[in-house]
Kinemage of the C-alpha trace (Angstrom):
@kinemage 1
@onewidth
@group {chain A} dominant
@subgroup {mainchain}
@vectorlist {calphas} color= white
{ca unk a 1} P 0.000 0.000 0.000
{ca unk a 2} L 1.141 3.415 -1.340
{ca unk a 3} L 1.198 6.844 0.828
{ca unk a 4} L -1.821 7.676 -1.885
{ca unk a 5} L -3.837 4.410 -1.017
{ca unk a 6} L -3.754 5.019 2.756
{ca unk a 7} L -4.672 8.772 2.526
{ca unk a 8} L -7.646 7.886 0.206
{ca unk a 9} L -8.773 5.318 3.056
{ca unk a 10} L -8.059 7.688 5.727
{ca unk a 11} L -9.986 10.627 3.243
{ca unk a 12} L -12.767 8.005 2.383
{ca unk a 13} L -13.212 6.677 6.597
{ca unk a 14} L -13.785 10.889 7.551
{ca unk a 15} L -16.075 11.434 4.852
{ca unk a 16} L -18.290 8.475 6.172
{ca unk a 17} L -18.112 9.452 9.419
{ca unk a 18} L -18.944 12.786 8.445
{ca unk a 19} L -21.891 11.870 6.560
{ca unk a 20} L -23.085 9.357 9.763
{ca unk a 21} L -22.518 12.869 11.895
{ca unk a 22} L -24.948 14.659 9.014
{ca unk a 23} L -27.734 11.977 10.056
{ca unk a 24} L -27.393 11.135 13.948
{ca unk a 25} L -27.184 14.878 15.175
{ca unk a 26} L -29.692 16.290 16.589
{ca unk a 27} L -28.378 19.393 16.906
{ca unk a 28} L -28.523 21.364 13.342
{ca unk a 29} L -25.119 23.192 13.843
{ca unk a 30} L -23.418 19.923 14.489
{ca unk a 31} L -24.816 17.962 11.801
{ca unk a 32} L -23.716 21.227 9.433
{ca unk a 33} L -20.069 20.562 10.782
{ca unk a 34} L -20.441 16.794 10.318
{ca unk a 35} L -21.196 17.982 6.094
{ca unk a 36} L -18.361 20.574 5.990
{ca unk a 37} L -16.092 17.670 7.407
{ca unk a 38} L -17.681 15.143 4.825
{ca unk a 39} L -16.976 17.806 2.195
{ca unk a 40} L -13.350 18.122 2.466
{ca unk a 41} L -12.808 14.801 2.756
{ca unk a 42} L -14.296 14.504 -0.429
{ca unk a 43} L -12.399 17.326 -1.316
{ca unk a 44} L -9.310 15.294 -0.445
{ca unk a 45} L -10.380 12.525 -2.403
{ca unk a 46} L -10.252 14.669 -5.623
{ca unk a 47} L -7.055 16.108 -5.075
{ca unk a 48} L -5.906 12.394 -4.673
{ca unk a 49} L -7.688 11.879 -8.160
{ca unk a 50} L -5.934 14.746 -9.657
{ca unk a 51} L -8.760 16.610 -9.753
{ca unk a 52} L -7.800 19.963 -8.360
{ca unk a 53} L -10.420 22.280 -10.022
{ca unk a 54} L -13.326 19.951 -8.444
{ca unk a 55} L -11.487 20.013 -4.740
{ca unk a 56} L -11.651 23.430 -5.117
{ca unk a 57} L -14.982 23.931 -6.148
{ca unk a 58} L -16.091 21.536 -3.729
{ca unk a 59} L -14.483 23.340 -0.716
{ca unk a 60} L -15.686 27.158 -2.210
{ca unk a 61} L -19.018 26.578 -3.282
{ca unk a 62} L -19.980 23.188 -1.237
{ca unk a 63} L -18.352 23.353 2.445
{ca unk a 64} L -17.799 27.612 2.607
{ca unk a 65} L -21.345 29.083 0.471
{ca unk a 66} L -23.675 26.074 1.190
{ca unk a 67} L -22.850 25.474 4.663
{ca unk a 68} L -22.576 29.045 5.304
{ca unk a 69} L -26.096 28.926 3.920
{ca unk a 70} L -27.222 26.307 6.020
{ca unk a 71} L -25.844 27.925 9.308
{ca unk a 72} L -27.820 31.059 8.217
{ca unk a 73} L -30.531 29.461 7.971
{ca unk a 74} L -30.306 27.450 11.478
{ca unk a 75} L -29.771 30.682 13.223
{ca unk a 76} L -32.677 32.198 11.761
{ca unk a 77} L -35.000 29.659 12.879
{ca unk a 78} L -33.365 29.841 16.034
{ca unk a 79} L -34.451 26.703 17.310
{ca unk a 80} L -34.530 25.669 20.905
{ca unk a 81} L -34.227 21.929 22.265
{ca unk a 82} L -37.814 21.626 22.821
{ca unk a 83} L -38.634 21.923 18.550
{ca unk a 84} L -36.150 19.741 17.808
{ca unk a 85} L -38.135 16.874 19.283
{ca unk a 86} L -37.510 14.032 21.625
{ca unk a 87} L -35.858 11.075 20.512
{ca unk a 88} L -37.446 7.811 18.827
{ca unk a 89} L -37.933 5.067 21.318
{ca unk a 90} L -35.249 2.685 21.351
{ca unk a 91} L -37.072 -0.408 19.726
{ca unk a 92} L -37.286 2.236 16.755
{ca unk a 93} L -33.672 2.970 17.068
{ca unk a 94} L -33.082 -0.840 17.286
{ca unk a 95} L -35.072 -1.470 14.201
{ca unk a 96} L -33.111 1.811 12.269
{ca unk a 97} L -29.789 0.381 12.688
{ca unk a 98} L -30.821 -3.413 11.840
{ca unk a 99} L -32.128 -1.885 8.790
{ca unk a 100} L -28.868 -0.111 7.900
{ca unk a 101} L -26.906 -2.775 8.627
{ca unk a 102} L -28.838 -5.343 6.440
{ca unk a 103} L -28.215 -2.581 3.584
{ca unk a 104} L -24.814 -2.070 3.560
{ca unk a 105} L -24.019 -6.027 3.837
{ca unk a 106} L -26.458 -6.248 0.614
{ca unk a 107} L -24.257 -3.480 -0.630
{ca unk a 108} L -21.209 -5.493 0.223
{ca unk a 109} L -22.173 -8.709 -0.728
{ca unk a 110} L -22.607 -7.009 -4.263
{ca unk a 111} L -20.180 -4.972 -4.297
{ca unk a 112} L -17.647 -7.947 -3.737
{ca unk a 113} L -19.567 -10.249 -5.996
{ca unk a 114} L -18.761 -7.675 -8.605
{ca unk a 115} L -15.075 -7.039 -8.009
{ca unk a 116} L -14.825 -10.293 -8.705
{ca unk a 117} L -14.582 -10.513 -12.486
{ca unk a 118} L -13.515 -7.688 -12.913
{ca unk a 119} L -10.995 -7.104 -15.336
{ca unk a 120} L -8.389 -3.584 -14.401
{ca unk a 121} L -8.493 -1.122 -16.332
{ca unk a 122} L -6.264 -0.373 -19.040
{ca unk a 123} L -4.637 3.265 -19.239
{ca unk a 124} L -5.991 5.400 -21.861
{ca unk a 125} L -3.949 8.310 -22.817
{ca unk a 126} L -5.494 11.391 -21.974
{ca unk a 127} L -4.445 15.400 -22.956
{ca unk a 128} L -3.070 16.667 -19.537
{ca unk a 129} L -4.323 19.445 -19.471
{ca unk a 130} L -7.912 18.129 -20.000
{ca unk a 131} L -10.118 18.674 -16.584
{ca unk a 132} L -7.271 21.634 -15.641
{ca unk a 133} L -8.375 25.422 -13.926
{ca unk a 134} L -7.214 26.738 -17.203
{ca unk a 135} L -9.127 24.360 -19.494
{ca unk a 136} L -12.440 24.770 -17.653
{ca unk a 137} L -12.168 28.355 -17.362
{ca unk a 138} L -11.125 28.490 -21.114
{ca unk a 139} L -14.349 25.941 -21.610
{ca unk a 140} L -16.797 28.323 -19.499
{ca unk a 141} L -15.641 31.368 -21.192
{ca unk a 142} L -15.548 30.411 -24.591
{ca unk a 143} L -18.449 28.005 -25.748
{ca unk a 144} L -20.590 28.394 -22.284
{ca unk a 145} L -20.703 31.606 -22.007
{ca unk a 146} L -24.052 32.528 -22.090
{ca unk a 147} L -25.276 29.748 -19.270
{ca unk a 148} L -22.469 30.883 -17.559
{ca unk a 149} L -23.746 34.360 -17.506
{ca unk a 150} L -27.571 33.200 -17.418
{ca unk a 151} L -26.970 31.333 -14.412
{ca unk a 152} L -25.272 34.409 -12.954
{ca unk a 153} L -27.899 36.317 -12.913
{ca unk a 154} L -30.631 33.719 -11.676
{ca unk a 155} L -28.529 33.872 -8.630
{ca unk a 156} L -28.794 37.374 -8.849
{ca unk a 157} L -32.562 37.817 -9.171
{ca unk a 158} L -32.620 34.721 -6.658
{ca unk a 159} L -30.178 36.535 -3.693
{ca unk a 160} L -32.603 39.915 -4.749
{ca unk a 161} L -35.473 38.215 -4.329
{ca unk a 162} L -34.639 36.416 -0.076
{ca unk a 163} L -33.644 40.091 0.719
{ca unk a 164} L -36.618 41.777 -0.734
{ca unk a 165} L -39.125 38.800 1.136
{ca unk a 166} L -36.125 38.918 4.398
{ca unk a 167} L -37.340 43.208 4.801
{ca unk a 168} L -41.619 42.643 4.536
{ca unk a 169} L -41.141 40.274 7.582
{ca unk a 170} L -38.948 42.565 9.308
């Protein structure tokens, strides 16, 4: 095993447990830290696959705007223990996690049955530069311009738009 192999298992075991965080919380802000962890573990896992313009996109726009969004959103409701619920009973809990369990040894079971014919792959030679800052900016700027620019301002009208409804309510 490789430094690389090891830090994709190590990358691939904190984005799990960041996802399981996501799900088990009850408390909002921790299950938003649980996602930002999950997130940059995934982010890790694309630098790994040298694929440095999706880590960074998936740390700007997925773990620091989204999340950020999220959190504004939590403190907005400003939720107190009492609405978040009480627990499920624990035969319920019992029955969630048998559940899961039975899943993911399905999802073993044929995930392993498929490994095991499987032939490796064989290298294909690919331009370097292809899936590179410089060829997706190139890309976005030359033939995708105008849903580039579209989708700019959608966002636009769509951050104009949560302000204008944010100031009636205040």
């Amino acid at each position: 095993m490789t430094i690389v192999d090891i830090l994709f298992l190590l990358a691939a075991i904190a984005s799990v447990v960041g996802a399981v965080q996501v799900v088990s919380q009850r408390n909002p802000v921790y299950s938003a830290l649980g996602l930002i962890a999950s997130l940059v573990s995934m982010a890790i896992i694309f630098l790994l696959l040298h694929a440095p313009f999706l880590a960074v996109i998936q740390v700007a726009v997925y773990a620091g705007a989204i999340v950020v969004l999220f959190l504004f959103v939590i403190m907005l409701l400003n939720l107190k223990p009492e609405d978040l619920g009480k627990d499920p009973d624990p035969p319920v809990r019992r029955r969630v996690a048998l559940g899961s369990l039975a899943l993911f040894i399905l999802l073993g079971i044929n995930l392993a049955r498929a490994g095991l014919g499987a032939q490796p792959f064989a290298e294909e030679q690919v331009d370097p530069t292809y899936g590179s800052t410089a060829a997706v900016g190139e890309a976005l700027m030359t033939g995708y311009v105008l849903p580039f620019e579209v989708t700019s301002i959608l966002v636009i009208v769509a951050i104009v738009g949560a302000v204008v409804m944010a100031k009636r309510k205040l």
